[in-house]
C-alpha positions in Angstrom: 149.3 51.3 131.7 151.4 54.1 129.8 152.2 54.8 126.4 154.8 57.3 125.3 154.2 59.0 121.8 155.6 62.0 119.7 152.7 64.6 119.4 152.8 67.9 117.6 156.8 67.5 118.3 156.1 66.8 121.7 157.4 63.8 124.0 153.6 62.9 125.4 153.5 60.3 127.9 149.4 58.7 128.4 148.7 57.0 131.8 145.4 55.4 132.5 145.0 53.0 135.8 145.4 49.3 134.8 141.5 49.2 136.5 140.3 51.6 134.0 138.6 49.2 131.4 135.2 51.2 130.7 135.8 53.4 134.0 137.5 57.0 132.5 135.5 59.8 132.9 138.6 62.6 132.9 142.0 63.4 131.0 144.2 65.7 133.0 146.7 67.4 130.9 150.1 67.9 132.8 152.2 70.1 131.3 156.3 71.2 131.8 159.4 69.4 131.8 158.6 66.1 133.8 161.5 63.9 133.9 159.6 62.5 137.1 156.6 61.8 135.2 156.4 58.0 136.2 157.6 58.8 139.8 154.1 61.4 139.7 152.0 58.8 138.5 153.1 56.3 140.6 152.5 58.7 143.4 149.3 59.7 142.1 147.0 57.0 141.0 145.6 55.1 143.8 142.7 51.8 143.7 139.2 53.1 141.1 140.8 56.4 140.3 138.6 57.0 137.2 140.9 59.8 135.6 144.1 59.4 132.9 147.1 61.7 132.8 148.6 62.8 130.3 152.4 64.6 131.0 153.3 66.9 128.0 157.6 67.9 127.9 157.8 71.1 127.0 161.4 71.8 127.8 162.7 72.5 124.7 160.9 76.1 124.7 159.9 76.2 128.2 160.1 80.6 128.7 158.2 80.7 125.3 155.6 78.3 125.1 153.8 78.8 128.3 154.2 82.6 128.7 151.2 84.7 127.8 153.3 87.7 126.2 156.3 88.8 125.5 158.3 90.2 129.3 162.2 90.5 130.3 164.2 87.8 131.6 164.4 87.2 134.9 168.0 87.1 135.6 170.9 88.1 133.9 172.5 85.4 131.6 169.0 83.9 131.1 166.4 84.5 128.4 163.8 87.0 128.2 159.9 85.3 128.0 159.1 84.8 124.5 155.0 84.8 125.1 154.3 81.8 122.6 151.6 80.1 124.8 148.7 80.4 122.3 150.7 79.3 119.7 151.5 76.4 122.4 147.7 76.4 122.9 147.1 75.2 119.4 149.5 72.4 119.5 148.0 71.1 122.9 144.4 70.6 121.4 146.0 68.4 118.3 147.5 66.7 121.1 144.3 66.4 123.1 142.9 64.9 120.2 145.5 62.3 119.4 146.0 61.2 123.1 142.2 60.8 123.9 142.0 58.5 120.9 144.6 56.6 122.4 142.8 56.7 126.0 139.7 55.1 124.0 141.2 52.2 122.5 143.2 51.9 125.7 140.0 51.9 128.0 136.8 51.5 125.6 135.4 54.5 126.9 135.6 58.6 125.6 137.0 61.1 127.6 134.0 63.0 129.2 135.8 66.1 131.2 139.6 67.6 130.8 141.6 69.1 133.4 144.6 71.2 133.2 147.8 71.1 135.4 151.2 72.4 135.8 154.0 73.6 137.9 156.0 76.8 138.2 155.5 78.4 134.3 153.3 75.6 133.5 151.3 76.4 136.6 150.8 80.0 134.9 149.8 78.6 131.6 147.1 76.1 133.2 145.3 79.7 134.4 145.9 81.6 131.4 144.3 78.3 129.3 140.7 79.4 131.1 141.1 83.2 129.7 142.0 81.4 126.0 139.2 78.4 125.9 136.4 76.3 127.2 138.2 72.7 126.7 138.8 72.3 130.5 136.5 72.2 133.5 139.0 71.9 136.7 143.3 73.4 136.9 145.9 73.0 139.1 148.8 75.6 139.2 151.3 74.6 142.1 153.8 77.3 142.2 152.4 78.9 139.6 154.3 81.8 138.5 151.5 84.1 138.6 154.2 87.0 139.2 154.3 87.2 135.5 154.8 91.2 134.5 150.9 92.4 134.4 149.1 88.8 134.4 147.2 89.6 137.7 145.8 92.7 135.6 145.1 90.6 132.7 142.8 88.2 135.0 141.0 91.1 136.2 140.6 92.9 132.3 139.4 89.6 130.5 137.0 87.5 130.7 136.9 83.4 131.6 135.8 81.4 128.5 134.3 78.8 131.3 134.5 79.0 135.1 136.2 75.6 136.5 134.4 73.7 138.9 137.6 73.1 140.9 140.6 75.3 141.0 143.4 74.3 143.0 146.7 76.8 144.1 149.4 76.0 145.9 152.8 77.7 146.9 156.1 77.0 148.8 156.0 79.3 152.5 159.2 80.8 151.7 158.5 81.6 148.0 157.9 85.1 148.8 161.1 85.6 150.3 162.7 85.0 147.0 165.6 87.9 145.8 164.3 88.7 142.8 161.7 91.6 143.2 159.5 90.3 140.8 159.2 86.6 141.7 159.1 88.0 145.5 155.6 89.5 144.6 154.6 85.7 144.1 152.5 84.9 147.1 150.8 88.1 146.8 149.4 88.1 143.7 148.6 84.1 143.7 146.3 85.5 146.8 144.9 87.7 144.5 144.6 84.9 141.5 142.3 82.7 144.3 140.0 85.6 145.0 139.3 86.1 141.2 138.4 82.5 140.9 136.6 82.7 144.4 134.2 85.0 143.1 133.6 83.7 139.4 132.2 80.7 141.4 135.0 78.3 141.4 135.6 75.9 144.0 139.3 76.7 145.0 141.7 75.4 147.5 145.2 77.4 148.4 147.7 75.8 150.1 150.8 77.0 151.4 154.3 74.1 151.4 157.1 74.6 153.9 159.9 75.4 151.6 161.0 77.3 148.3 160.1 76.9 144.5 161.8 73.6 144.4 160.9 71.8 147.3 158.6 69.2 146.7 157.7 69.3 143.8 156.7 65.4 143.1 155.0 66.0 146.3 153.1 69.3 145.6 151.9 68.2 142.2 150.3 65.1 143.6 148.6 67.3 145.9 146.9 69.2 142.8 146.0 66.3 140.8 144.1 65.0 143.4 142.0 67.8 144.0 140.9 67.8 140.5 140.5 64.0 139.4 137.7 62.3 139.7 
C-alpha cells in the first residue's frame, strides 16, 4: 500500500506491506531525492516484512538541508553547502508525526522503533541525526558523504544522543578514486565513521560496491534497508 502526501512542504511518500494489518513494528525514514522510490520499495519489501518506509524528497534544497554547517562548494559552477540540516531536523519530526498517524490508521498498530536512511548527502545527514536526537534506533548511510569539511572531527568531539543497535555503511570501490580532493578522502574517513560506531557499541556492517557514486544506487539502498528492518 502507498500513500503520497505534502508534509512540512515535503513530497512524502508512506509504504507499508499489503500483509501489514496489526504487524508494523518500524518506520524507516528515507530521505533525498527519490524519483525511484516505488522501484526501492518494490525492490525492498519482501513476504512478513514488519517495517514501513517512508521516502522524504528533499531536492528542492538538497546542499542545504542535509548539510550539518555551512562548507564551500564542491565544484565550480555549483553551490556552496548551506548547513540547514537542523533546521531540516525540525521539519522531519512534524513529518514523523503526521506519517506514523497515517501508518496507524493504515495498519491498526503504532509505530514502535524508527530508523533512518539515506544516500550520498542524505547518507551524511542519517549519521549526523544520532549527534542531534534520540528518535532513531538503527541508520543506513550508503555512499554517505562523510567527506564533509571537518564531520569526521565532529563525530569524534560530540557526543551520540543514543547508540543504534544497527548501523549499516556502504561505498562504491572506486569512490575513492574520485578527482576532487575532497570527495577522494571518502573511503577513508567512512572507515573511520564505522570504527566510531564500532566502539560506541553499534552493530555495524561496511560494505564496499564495484563501481562509483552512482552505480547502483536502487541496488545499494536495498542493501541498507534490509540490514536495518525488522
Amino acid at each position: 500500500m502507498k500513500e503520497t502526501h505534502i508534509i512540512a512542504g515535503k513530497t512524502v511518500n508512506i509504504f507499508v506491506p499489503s500483509s501489514s494489518k496489526g504487524n508494523i513494528s518500524r518506520a524507516i525514514y528515507l530521505n533525498g531525492g527519490y524519483e525511484d522510490a516505488d522501484k526501492i520499495w518494490e525492490a525492498f519489501s519482501y513476504e512478513e516484512m514488519k517495517s514501513a518506509l517512508i521516502a522524504i524528497d528533499v531536492t528542492d534544497e538538497w546542499n542545504a538541508a542535509l548539510t550539518p554547517y555551512p562548507a564551500p562548494r564542491l565544484f565550480k559552477g555549483g553551490e556552496d553547502f548551506a548547513g540547514r540540516a537542523d533546521s531540516y531536523s525540525n521539519s522531519l519530526m512534524r513529518i514523523m508525526l503526521t506519517a506514523e498517524e497515517r501508518i496507524s490508521e493504515m495498519t491498526g498498530v503504532k509505530v514502535k522503533a524508527r530508523a533512518i536512511a539515506g544516500y550520498s548527502l542524505a547518507g551524511l545527514f542519517a549519521v549526523y541525526s544520532f549527534y542531534k536526537t534520540d528518535a532513531f534506533d538503527r541508520l543506513a548511510s550508503m555512499s554517505g558523504s562523510l567527506w564533509f569539511d571537518g564531520f569526521i572531527e565532529f563525530m569524534r568531539e560530540n557526543k551520540l544522543k543514543k547508540v543504534p543497535e544497527k548501523a549499516y555503511f556502504s561505498l562504491g570501490d572506486r569512490e575513492k578514486k574520485a578527482r576532487n580532493k575532497r570527495m577522494a578522502s571518502v573511503e577513508d574517513c567512512t572507515v573511520q565513521a564505522v570504527e566510531i560506531f564500532k566502539e560506541a557499541g553499534a552493530e555495524t556492517l561496511f560494505e564496499l560496491n564495484a563501481g562509483g557514486h552512482f552505480d547502483g544506487e536502487i541496488e545499494r539502498i536495498v542493501k541498507g534497508l534490509r540490514f536495518i528492518a525488522d
